[in-house]
C-alpha positions in Angstrom: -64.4 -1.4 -7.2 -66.0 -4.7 -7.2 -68.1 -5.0 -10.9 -70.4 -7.8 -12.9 -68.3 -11.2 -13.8 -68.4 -10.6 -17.6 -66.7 -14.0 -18.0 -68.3 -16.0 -21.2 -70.0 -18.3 -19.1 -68.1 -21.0 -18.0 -70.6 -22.9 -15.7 -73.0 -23.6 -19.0 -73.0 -26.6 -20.7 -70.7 -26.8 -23.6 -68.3 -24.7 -22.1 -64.7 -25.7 -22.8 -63.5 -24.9 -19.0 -64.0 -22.9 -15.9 -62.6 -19.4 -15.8 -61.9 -17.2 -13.5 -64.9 -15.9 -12.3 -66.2 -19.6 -11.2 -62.9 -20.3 -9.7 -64.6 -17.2 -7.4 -67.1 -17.9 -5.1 -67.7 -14.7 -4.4 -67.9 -13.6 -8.5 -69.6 -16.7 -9.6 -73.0 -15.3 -10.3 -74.1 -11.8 -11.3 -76.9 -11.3 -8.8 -73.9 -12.2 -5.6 -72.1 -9.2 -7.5 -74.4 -6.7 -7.1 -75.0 -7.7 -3.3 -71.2 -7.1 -2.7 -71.5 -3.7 -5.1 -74.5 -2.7 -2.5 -73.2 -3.6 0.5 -69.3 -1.6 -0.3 -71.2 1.4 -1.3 -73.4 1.2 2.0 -70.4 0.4 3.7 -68.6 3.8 2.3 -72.0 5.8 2.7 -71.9 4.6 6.7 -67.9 5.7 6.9 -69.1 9.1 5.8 -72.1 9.2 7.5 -69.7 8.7 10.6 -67.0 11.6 9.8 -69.3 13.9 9.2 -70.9 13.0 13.0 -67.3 12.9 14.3 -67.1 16.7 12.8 -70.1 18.3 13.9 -69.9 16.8 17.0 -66.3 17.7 18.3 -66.1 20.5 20.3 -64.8 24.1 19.1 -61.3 24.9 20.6 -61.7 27.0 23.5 -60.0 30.7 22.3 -56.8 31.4 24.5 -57.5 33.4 27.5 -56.3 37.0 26.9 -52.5 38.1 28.8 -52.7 38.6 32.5 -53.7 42.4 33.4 -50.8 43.9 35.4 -51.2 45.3 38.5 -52.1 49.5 39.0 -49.0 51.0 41.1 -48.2 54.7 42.5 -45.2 54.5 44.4 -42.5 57.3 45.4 -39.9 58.7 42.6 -36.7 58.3 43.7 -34.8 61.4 44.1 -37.8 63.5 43.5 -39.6 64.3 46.9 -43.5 64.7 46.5 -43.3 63.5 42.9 -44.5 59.3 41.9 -44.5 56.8 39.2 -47.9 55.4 38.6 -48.8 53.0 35.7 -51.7 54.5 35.8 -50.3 57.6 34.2 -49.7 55.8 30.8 -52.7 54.3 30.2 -53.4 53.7 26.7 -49.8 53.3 26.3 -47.4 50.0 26.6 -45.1 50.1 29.0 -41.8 48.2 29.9 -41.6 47.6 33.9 -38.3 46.8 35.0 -37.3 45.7 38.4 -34.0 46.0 40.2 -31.5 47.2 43.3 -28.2 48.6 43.1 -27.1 45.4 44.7 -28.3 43.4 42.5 -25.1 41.8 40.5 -26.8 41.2 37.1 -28.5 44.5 37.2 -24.8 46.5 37.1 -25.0 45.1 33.2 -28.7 45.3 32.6 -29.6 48.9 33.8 -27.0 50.4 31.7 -28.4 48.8 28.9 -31.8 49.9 29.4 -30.7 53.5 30.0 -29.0 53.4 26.4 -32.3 52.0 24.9 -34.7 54.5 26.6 -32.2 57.4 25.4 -32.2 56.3 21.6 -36.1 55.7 21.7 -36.3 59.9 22.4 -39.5 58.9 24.2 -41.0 57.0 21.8 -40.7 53.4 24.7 -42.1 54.4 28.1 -40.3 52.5 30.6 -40.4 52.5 34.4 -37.4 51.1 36.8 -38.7 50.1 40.1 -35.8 49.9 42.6 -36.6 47.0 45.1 -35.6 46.5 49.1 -33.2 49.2 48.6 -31.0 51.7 50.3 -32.3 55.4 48.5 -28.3 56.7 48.5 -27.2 53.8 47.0 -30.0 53.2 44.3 -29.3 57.1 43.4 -25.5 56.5 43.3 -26.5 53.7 41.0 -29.2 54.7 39.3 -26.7 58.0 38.4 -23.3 55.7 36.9 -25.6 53.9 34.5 -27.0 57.2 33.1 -30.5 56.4 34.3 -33.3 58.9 32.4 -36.5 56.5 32.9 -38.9 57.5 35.8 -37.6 55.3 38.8 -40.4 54.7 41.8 -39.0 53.5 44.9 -40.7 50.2 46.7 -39.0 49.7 49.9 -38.9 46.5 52.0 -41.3 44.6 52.5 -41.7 45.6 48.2 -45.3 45.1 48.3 -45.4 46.3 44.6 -42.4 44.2 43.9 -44.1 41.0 45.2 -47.4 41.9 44.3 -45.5 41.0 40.5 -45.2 37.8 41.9 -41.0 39.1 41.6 -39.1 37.6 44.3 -35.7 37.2 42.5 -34.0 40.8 40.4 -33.6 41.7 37.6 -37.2 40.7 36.2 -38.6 42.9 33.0 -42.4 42.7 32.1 -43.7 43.9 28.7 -47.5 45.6 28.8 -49.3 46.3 25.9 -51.7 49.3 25.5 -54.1 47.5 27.9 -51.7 47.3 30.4 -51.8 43.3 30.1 -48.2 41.2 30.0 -47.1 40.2 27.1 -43.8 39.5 27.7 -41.4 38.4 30.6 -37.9 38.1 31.2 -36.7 36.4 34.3 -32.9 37.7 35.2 -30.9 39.9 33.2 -32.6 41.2 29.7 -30.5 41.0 26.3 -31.1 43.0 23.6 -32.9 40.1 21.9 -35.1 39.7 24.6 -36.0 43.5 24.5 -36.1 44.0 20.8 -38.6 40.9 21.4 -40.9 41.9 23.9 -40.8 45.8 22.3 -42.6 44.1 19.3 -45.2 42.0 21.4 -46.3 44.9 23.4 -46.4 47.0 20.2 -48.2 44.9 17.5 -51.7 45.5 18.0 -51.1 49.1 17.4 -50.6 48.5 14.2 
């Protein structure tokens, strides 16, 4: 901070030498101090003035747009004539959506996987397999070896529920909360990682 010259006055007569503060221009005389006090201080005060626009001013971040909903199905239960799955039916409830075929390759390691998930959860998971462009004997042949116990709807070619998931490649795997709204998504074959992740997201807001 710029303060008064207190130099002994070395521009009066009899002085014995100049010091530094008339070697200055700028700290030569009292009254130029002050104006160079006055005009920092204003000089902060503006600065401040400004930051405090700048502040006010900027615009509040826009909050994040809540998860996609996911689309209501009711489609056919395979191997149960007369029977359906329907999201619908678990409202209130999150729900794991998992779509695949029996002739899908990465699906012979993945749906055995989520059959030994569902059966250690004892019904605590819902999850829902829905078997795309598919031949019924062969989905039930497969659906069978990998010890399948999750409702399993059926959504035959042209899949409109399949598509309508904006799925065009299986496996996929998509995580609902208790709003029904997607979390979580897993493109190809799910890992145990990916599933202990996505059983978290759907789950935290419960708690």
């Amino acid at each position: 901070m710029i303060t008064q010259d207190r130099d002994p006055a070395p521009d009066q007569p009899g002085s014995k030498g100049r010091g530094w503060g008339s070697r200055l221009g700028l700290l030569r005389r009292p009254g130029r101090a002050r104006t160079v006090t006055y005009w920092c201080a204003g000089l902060v005060l503006l600065v401040a003035a400004a930051l405090i626009v700048t502040v006010v001013a900027a615009p509040a971040k826009k909050a994040a747009p809540p998860p996609q909903l996911a689309k209501s199905f009711s489609v056919p239960e395979l191997g149960h004539a007369g029977v359906t799955v329907s999201l619908a039916a678990y409202a209130g409830r999150p729900v794991i959506v998992n779509f695949f075929a029996s002739w899908c390759v990465p699906c012979r390691q993945e749906t055995p996987m989520l059959a030994h998930f569902y059966a250690s959860q004892h019904g605590r998971v819902v999850l829902l397999g829905i078997d795309a462009n598919d031949e019924t004997p062969a989905a039930l042949r497969f659906t069978a070896k990998a010890g399948v116990r999750y409702p399993v709807g059926t959504d035959p070619f042209p899949s409109p529920v399949t598509t309508s998931y904006g799925v065009y490649a299986l496996p996929q795997t998509f995580f609902l909360n208790a709003q029904h709204r997607i979390v979580f998504k897993v493109i190809g074959a799910v890992t145990s990682s990916k599933l202990a992740r996505g059983v978290a997201l759907m789950n935290q807001d419960r708690g």
